[in-house]
FIZADO-600822 format. One record per residue: x, y, z of N, C-alpha, C, O in turn. Coordinates in steps of 0.02 Angstrom, whole numbers, plus 32768, in hexadecimal, padded with zeros to 4 digits. Each point is the difference from the previous one (the first is absolute). Layout:
BEGIN
XYZXYZXYZXYZ;...
This chain:
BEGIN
DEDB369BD2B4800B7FF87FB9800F80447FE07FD6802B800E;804C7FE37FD6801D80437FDB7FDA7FED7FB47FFB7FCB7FE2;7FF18072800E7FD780127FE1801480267FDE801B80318019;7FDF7FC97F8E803780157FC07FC480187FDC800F800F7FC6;7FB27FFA80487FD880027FCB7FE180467FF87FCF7FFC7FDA;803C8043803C7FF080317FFD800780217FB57FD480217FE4;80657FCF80068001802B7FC780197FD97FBE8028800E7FD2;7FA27FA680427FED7FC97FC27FD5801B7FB97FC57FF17FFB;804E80257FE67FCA7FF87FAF7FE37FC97FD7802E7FD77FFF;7FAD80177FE97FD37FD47FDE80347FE17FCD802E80277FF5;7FD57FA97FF180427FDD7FD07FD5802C7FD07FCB801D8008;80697FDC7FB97FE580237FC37FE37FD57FD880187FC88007;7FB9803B7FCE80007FBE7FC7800F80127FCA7FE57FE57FD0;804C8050802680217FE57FD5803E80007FFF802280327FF1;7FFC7F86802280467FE380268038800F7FD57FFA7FE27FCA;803B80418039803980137FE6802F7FCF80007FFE7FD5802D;802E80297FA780247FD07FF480417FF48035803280238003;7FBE7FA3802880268014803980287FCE800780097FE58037;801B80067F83801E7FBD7FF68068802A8012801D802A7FDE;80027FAB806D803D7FFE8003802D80037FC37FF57FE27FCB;803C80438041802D7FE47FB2804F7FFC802D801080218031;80187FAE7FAB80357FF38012803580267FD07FEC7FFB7FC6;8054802B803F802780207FDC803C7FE0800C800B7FE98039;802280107F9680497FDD8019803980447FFB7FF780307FDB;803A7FCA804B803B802D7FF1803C7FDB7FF87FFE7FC78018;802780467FD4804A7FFE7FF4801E7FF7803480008028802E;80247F987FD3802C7FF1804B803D8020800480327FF37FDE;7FC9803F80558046801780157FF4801780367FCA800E8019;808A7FF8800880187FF38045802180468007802280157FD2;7FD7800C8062802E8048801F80127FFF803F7FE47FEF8034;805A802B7FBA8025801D803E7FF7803D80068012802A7FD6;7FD17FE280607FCA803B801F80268012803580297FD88017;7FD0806F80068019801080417FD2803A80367FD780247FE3;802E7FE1804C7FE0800080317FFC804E8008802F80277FFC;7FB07FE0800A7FFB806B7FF77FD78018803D801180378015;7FBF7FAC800A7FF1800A803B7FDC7FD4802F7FDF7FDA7FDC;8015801480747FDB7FE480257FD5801F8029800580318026;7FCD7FA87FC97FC0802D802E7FDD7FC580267FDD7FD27FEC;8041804680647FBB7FDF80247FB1800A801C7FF080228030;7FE37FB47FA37FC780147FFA7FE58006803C7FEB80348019;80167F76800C7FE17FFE802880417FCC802B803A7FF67FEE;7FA07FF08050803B7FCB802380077FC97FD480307FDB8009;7FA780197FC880047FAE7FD5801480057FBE800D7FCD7FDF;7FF780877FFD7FFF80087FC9803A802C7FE27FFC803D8006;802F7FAB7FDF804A80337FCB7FEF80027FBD80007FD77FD3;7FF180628031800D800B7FB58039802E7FC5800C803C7FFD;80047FA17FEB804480107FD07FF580087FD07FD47FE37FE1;804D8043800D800280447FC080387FE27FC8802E8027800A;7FE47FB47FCC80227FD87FD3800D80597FBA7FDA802E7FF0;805E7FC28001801780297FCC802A7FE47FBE80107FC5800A;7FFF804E7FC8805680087FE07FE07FDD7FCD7FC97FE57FFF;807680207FC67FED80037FBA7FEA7FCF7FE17FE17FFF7FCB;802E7FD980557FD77FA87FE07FB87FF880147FE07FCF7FEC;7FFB806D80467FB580097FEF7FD7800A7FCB7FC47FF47FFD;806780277FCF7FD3800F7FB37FE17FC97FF480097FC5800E;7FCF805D7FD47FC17FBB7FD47FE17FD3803F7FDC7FCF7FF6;8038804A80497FD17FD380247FB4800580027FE38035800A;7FF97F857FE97FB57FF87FF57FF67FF0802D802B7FE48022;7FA580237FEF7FC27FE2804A7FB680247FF97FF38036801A;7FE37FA77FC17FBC7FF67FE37FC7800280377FD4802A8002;80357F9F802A7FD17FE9803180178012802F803C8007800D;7F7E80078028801180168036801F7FD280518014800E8039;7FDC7FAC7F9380207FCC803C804B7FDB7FC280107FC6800E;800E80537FC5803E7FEC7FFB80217FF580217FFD8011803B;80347FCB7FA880437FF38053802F7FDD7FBD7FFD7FDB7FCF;8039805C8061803E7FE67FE9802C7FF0802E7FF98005803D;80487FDE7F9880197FD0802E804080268015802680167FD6;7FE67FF18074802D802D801E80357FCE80227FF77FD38029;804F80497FB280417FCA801C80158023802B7FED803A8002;80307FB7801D802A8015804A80497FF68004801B7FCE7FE9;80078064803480437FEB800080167FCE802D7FDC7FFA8032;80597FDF7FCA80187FBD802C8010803C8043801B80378002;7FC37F9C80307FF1801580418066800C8028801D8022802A;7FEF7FB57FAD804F7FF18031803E803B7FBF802F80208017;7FBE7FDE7F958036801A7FF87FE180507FF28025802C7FEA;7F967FE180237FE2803B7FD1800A7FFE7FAE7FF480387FEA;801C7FA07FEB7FF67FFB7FC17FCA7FFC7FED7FD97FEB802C;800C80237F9A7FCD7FFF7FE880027FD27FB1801F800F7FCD;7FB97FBA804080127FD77FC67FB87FF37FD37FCE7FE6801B;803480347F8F7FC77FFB7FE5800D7FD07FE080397FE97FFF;7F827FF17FD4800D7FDD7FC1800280257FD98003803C800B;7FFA7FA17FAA7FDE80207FD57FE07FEB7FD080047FC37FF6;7FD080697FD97FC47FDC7FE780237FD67FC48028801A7FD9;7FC27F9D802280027FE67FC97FB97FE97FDA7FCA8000801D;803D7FF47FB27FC97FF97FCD7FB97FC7802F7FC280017FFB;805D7FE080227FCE7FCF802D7FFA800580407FE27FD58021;8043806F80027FEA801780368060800C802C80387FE67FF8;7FB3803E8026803D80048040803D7FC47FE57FFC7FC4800D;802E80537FD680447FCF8026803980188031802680307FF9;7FD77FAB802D80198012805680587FE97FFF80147FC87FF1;80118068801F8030800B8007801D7FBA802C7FE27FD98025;806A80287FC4801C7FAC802680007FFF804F80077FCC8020;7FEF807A7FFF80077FF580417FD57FFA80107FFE800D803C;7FBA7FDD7FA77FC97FFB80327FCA80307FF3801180317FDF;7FA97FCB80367FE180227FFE7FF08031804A7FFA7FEB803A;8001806A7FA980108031804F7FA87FE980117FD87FE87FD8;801F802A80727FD37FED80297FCA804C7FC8801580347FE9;7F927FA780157FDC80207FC67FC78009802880057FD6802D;7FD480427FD87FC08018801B7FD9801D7FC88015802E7FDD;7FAE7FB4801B7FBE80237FE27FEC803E80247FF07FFE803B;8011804D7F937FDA803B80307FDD802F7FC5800B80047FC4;7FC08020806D7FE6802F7FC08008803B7FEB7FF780258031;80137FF57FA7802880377FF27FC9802580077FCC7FFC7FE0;8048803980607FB6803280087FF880377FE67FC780178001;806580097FE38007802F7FE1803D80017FCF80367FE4800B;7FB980417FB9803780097FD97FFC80397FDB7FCE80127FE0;8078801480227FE380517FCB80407FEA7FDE80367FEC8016;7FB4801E7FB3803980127FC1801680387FF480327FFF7FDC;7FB88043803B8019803F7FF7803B80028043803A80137FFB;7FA17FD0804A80428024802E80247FB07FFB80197FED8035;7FEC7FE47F9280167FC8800580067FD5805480357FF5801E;7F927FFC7FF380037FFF80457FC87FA67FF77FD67FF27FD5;803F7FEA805B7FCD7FCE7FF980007FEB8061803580068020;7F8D7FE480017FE67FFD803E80047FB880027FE37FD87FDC;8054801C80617FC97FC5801580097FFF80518032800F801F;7F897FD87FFF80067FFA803A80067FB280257FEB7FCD7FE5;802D8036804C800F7FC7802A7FD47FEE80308006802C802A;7FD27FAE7FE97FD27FF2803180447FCC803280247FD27FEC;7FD68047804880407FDF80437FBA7FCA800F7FD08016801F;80337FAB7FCB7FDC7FDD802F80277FC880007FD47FD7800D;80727FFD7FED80217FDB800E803F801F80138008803D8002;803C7F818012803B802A801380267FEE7FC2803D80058006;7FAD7FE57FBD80187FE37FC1803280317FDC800C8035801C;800F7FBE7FB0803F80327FCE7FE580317FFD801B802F801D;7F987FDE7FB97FE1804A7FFE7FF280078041802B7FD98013;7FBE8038801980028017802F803D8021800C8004803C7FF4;802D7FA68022803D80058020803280397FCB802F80248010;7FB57FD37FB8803980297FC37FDB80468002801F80358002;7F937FC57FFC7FD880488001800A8027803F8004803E8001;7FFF7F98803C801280308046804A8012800F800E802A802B;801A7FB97FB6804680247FFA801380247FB3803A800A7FF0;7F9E80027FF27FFC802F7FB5800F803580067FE6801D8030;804480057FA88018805A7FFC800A80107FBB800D7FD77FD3;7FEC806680278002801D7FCE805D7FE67FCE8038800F8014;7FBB7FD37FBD803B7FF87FCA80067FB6800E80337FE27FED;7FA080008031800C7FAE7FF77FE97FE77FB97FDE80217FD8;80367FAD80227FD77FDA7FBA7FD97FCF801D80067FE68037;7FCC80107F967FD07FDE7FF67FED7FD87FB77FF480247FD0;800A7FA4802A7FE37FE57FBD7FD07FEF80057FE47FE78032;7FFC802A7F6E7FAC80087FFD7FEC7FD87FB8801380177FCB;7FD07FBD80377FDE7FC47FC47FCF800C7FF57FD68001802D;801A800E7F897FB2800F80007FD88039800A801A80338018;7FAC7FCC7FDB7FD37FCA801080047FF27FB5800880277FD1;7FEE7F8E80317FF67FD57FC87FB6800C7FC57FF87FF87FC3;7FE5801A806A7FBF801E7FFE7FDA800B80167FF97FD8802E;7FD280587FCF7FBD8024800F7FBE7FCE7FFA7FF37FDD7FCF;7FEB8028806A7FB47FE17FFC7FD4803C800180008015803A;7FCA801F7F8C7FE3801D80027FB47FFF800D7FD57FF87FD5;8021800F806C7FB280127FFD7FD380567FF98001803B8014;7FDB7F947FC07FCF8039800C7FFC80368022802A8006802D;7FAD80297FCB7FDF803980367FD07FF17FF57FEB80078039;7FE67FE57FA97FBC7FF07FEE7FCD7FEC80147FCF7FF27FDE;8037800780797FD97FD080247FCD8038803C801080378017;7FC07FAB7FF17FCD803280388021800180327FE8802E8021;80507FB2800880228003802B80327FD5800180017FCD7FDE;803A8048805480387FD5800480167FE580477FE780198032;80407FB97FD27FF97FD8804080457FF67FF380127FE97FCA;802E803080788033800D8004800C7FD080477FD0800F8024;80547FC67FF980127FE88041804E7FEE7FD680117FFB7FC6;80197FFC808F802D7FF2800E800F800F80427FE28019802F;80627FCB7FC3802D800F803A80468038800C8008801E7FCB;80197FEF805780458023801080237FFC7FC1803380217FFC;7FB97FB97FCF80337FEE7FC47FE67FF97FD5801E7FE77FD1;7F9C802B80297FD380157FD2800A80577FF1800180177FC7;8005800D80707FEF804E7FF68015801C7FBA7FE080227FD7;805E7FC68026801780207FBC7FC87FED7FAF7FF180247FD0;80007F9E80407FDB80087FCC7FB6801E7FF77FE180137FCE;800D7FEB807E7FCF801880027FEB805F7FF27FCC801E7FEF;808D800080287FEF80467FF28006800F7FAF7FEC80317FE1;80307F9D800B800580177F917FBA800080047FED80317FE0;7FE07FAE80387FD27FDB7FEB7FD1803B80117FE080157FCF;8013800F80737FF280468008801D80137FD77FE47FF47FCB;8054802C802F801880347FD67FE480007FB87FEB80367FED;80137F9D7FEF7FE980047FD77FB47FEE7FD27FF180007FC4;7FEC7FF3807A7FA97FFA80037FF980457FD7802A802E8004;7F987FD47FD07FE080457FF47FE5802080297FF27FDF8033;7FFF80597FCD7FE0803880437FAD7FD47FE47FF07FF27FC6;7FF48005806A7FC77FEA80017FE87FB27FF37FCB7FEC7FE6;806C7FEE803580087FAB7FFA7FF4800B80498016802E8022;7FB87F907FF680017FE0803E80247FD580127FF77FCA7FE4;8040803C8052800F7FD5801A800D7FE6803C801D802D801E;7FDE7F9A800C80047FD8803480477FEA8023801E7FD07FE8;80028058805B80407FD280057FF17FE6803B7FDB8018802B;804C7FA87FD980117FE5805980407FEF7FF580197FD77FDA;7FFB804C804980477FFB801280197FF280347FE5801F802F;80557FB17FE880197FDD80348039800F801D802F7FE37FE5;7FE38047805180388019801E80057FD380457FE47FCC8012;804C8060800C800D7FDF805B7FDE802A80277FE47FED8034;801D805D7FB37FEA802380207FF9804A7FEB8025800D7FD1;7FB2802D80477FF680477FD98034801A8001800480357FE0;802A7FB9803D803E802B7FE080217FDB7FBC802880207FDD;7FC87FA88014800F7FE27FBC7FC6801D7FDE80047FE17FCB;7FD6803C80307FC9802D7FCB802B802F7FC38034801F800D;7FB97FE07FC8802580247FCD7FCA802D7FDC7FC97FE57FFB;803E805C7FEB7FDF80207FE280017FF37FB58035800A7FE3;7F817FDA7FED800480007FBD7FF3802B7FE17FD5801E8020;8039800C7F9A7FFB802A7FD97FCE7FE17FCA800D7FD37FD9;7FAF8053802E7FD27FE07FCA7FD280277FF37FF18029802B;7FE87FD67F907FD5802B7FF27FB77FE880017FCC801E7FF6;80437F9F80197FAE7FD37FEE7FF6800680598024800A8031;7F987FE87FC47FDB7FF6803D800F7FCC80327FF17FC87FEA;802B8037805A80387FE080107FCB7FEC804E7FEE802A802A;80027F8B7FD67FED7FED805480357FE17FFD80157FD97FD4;800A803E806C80397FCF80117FF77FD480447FC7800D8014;80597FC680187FF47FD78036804C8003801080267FF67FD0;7FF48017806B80307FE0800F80087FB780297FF28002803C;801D7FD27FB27FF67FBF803B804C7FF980218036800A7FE5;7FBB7FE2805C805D801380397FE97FA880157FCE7FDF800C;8076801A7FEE80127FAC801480188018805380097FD28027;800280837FF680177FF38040802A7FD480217FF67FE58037;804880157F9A803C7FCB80147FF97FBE800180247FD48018;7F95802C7FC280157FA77FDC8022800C7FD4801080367FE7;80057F778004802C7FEB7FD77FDD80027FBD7FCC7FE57FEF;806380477FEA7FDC7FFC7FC680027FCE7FBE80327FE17FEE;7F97801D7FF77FFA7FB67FD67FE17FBD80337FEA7FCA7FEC;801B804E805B7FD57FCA80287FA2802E80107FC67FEA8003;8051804B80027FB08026801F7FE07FFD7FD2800E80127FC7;7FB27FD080537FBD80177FCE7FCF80447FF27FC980087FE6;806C8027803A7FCC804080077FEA80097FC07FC5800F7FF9;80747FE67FBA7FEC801B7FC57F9D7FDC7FF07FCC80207FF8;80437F8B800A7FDC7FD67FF37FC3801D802B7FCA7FF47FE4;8030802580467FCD800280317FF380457FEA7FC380037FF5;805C803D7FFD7FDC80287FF57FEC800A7FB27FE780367FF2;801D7FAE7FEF7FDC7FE67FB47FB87FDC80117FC6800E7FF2;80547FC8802D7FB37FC5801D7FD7803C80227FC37FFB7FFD;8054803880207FDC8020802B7FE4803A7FC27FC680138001;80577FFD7FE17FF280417FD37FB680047FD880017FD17FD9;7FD0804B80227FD080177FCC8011801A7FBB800C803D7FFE;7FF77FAB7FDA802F80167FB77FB0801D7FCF7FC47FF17FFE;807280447FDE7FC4801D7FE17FE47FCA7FC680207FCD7FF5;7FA980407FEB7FF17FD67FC5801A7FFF7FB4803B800E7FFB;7FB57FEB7FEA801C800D7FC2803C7FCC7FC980117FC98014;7FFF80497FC080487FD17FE58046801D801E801880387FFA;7FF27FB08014804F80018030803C7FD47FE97FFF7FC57FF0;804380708012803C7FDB800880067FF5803C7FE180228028;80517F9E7FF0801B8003802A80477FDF800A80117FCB7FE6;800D8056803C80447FFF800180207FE380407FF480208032;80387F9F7FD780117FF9804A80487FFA7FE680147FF27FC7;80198020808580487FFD7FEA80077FEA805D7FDA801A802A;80577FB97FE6800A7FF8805080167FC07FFB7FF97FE07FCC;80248006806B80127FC2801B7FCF7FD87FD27FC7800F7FEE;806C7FA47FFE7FD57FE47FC17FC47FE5801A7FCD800D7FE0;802C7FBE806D7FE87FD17FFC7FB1805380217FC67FEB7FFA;803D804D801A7FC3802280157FF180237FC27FC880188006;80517FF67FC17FF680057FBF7FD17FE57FE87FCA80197FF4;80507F8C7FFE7FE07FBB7FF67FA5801080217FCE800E7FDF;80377FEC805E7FC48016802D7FD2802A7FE57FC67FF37FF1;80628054800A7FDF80427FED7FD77FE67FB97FC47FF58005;805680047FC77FD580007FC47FD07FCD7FFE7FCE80087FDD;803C7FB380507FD07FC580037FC7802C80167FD580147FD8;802D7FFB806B7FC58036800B7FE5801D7FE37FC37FFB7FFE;806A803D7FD47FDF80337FD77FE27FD27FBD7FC580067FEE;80607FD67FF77FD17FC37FD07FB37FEC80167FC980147FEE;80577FAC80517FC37FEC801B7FCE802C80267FD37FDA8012;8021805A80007FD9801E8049800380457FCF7FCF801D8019;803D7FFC7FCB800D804A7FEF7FE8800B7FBC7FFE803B7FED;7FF17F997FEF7FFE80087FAF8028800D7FDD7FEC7FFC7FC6;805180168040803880197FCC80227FC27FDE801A7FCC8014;7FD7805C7F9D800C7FE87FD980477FE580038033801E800F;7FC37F987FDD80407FEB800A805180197FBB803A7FF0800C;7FB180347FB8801880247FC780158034801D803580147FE8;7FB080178052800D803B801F800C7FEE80437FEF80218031;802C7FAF7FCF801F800C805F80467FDE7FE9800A7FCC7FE1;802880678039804B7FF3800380157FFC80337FF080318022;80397F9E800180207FED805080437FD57FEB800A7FCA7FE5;801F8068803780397FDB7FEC80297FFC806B7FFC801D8037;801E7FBA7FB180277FF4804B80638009800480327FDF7FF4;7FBA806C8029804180217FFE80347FF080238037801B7FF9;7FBE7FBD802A80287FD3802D7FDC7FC6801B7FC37FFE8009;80697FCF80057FEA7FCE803680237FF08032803B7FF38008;7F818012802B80298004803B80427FAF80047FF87FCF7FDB;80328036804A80317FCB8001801E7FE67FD080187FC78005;7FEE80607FBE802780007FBF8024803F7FEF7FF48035801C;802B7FC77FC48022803B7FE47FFC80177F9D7FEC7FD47FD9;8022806080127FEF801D7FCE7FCA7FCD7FD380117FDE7FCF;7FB6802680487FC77FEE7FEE7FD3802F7FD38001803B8012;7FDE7FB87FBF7FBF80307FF07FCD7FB37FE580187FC77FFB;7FB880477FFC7FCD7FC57FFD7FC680267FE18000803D8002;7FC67F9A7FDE7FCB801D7FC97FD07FD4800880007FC57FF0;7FC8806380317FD37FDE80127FB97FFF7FDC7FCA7FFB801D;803E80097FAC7FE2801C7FD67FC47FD57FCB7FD780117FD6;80407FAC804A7FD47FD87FD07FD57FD1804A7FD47FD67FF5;
């Protein structure tokens, strides 16, 4: 059993206001282009997005996601909508192939916005991020809006998977120096390990599926069931394959105490579907 409780503190009584808030933005769509590729790891690209239709881009929360178009695989065009008063109206040829992703970084000074690719199918993203070079385009929707939580809590509870990381490093990154928090994180293997940038007090877990299939292994599920969690009021946060998502928070509800107001699990994919996200939340 792995054991989280070393550097647990007493809850406070007097509980800070640790109520979520939802923010809306302004729908619009960019044609973005490609400024650099970096391979992180064997499962992971991450791309460096640029150019002048980045202004005014918002991204609030650290699990946002916006919606990333792709160019047609056969002519390389790149086809956007654009915003109408009741949402997206989509051009007569069709709508371009769209993927939900999270924007992991974004600077407004070197006008630069991150997103990374987790390779775990042979699908459009996949296939468009491992043949990516510098001066391609890319289109970018959103995010529609921000879900803000708190910092406010005696500790935080972070899991996912390969396609979680990105949200999980905003989520480091922007902890206060002296926030506790909890990750389990789900790779194939230590060379899929990624280094996070954080100032809060950081136990991390790596869990390796070792060339299972991912979205079928239970390593995540099993090393949660297996874990000692510190005490206290806790967020918790799940992002991964929907239906071990689903799983993850029943547990942490039923068996774990977490508050069901403070546990977020959304399902970033499903396995044997395509551009999925799912909210597991009630």
């Amino acid at each position: 059993m792995t054991d989280f409780t070393t550097t647990t503190s007493a809850s406070s009584s007097n509980t800070p206001d640790r109520t979520p808030r939802r923010v809306r933005h302004d729908l619009r769509f960019r044609q973005l282009t490609v400024k650099t590729v970096q391979r992180v790891t064997p499962h992971l690209i991450r791309i460096v997005l640029t150019g002048d239709d980045l202004a005014g881009f918002t991204s609030l929360g650290f699990d946002d996601h916006a919606k990333i178009f792709f160019p047609d695989a056969t002519t390389g065009k790149l086809t956007l909508p654009t915003a109408g008063p009741d949402g997206p109206i989509w051009p007569a040829s069709g709508r371009p192939t769209m993927r939900d992703y999270t924007p992991r970084r974004h600077d407004a000074k070197a006008n630069t916005l991150e997103i990374d690719f987790a390779l775990h199918d042979a699908g459009p993203a996949t296939q468009w991020a491992e043949n990516a070079k510098p001066g391609d385009t890319l289109g970018v929707g959103g995010p529609r809006g921000s879900f803000i939580v708190p910092s406010e809590f005696d500790w935080h509870l972070l899991i996912g998977d390969d396609t979680a990381l990105p949200a999980i490093s905003r989520r480091l990154a922007e902890l206060p120096a002296g926030a506790r928090v909890v990750v389990l994180a789900e790779v194939d293997s230590e060379a899929d390990e990624i280094t996070f940038e954080t100032e809060a007090e950081l136990t991390l877990q790596w869990v390796h599926r070792r060339g299972g299939e991912a979205g079928v292994s239970t390593v995540l599920v099993d090393a949660l069931k297996a874990a000692k969690l510190p005490a206290g009021d806790f967020h918790a946060w799940v992002g991964c394959e929907s239906g071990i998502a689903k799983a993850l928070r029943a547990h942490l509800v039923s068996e774990r105490g977490a508050n069901p107001k403070w546990t977020r699990a959304s399902g970033y994919w499903r396995r044997g579907a395509a551009a999925t996200h799912d909210s597991h939340d009630e």
